[in-house]
C-alpha positions as CSV (number, residue, x, y, z in Angstrom):
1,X,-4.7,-18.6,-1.5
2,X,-4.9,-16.6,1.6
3,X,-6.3,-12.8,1.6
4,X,-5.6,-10.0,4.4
5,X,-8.0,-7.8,6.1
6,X,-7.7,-4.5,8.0
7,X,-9.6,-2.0,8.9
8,X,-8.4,0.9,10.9
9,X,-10.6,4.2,11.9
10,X,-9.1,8.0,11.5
11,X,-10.5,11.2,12.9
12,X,-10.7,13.0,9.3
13,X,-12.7,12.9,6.5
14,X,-12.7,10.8,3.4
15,X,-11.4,12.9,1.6
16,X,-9.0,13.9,3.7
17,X,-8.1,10.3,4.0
18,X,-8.4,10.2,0.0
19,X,-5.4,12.8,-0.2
20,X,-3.4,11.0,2.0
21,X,-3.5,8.0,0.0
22,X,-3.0,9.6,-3.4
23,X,-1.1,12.6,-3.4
24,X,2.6,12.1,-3.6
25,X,4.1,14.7,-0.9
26,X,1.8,12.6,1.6
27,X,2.2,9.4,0.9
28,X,5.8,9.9,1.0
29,X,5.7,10.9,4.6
30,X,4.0,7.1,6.1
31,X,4.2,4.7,3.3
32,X,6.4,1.7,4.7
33,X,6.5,0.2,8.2
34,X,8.4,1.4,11.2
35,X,11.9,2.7,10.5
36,X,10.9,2.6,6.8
37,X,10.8,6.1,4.5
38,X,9.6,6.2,1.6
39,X,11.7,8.8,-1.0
40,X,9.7,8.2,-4.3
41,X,6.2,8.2,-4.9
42,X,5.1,9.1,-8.2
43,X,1.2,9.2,-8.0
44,X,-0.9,8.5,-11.4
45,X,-3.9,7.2,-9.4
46,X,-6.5,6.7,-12.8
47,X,-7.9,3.7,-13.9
48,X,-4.9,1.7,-15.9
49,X,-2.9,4.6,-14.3
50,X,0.7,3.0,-12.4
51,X,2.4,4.6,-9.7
52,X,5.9,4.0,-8.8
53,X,6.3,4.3,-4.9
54,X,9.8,3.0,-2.8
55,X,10.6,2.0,0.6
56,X,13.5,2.1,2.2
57,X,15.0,0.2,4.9
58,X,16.6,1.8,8.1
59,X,20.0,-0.3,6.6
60,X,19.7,1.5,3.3
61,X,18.0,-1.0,0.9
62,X,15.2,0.5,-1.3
63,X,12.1,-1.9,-2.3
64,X,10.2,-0.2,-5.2
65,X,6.7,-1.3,-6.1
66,X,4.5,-0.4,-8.6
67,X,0.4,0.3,-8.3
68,X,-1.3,-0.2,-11.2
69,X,-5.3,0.8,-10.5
70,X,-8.1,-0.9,-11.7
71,X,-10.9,0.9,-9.7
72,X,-11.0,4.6,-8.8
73,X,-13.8,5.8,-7.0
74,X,-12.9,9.6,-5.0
75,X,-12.8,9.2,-2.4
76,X,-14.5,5.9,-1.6
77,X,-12.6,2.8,-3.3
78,X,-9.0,2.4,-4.9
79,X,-8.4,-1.0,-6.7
80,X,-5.2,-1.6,-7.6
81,X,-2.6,-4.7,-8.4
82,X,1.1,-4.0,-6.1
83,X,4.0,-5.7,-8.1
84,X,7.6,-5.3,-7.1
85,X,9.9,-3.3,-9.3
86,X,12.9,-2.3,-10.3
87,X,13.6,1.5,-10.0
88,X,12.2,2.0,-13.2
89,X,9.2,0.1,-12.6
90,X,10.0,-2.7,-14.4
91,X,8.9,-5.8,-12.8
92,X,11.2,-8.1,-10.5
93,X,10.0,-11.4,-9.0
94,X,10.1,-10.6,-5.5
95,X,12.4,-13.4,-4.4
96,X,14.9,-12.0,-6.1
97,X,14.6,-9.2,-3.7
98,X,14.9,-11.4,-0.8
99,X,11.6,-11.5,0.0
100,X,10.1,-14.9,1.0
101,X,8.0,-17.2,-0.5
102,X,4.7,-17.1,-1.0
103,X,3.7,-13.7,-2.7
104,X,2.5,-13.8,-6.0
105,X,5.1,-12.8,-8.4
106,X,1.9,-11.8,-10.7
107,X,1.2,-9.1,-7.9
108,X,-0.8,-8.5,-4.9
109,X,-4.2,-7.4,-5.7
110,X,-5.5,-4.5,-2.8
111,X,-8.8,-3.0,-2.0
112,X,-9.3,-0.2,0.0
113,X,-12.6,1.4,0.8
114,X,-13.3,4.4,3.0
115,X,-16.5,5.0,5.1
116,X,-17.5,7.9,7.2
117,X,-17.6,7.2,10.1
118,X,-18.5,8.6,13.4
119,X,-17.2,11.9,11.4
120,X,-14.1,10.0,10.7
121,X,-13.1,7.8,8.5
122,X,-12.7,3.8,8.3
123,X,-10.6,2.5,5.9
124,X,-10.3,-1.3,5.0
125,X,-7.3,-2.8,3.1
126,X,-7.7,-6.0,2.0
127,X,-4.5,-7.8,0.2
128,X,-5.7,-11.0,-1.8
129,X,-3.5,-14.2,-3.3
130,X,-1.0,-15.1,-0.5
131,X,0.2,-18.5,-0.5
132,X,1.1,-18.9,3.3
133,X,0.3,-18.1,6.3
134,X,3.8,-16.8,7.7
135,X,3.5,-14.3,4.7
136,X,0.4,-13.0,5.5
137,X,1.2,-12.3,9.0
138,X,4.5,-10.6,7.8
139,X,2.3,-8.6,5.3
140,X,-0.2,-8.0,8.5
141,X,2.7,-6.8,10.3
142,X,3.8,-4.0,8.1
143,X,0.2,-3.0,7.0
144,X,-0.5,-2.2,10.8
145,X,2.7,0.0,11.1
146,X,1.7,1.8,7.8
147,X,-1.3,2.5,8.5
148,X,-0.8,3.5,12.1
149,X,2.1,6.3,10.1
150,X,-1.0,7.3,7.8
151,X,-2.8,8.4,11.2
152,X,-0.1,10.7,11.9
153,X,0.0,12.3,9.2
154,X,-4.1,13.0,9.2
């Protein structure tokens, strides 16, 4: 299994950062990579709490996924397993979704902590149990693009 690492620094405060992350009128304005907007984002960011959140595709196609936290520690760590869904949340095996081989169809477990930093913040996001290397640099691809949205909207 191959895990993904990345750490990016933002000119605001954790908490700041925190909001960004949770609430769902923010993450609705960067969630998704470049061209990608993200219309639903039901936030119910608690431990065993699952949030619904969707993407869509600049041709139209909506990709919804689920967050189901493990770990909630405001505003320093979010733990939380990412599992593709149906627009109810019901689970869907992502190659059914067109999505390539090799992520786990038991979900993609994510860490994110935030440090001060420099009076910003740095936030890591590590994605864990991919089973190739052309997914993880996919995944790498589209975290980077997310998370440069995210600074915009700090």
């Amino acid at each position: 299994m191959m895990d993904l690492t990345v750490t990016r620094r933002y000119d605001a405060p954790p908490a700041r950062v925190w909001a960004a992350l949770t609430e769902p009128d923010l993450v609705r304005r960067w969630w998704g990579p470049d061209g990608f907007t993200a219309p639903v984002a039901r936030m119910d960011v608690r431990p065993g709490g699952v949030s619904l959140v969707a993407m869509r595709s600049p041709g139209g196609v909506e990709l919804y996924t689920t967050w189901t936290y493990g770990v909630v520690e405001r505003p320093h760590r979010l733990e939380y397993v990412l599992r593709f869904s149906d627009a109810s949340g019901r689970p869907v095996p992502p190659s059914s979704l067109g999505l390539p081989d090799g992520i786990p169809e038991a979900g993609v477990p994510h860490e994110l902590t935030l440090e001060t930093s420099d009076g910003g913040t740095e936030l890591t996001v590590t994605e864990r149990g991919y089973a190739d290397a052309g997914v993880v640099a996919g995944s790498r691809l589209g975290l980077e693009q997310t998370l440069a949205k995210l600074a915009a909207v700090l």
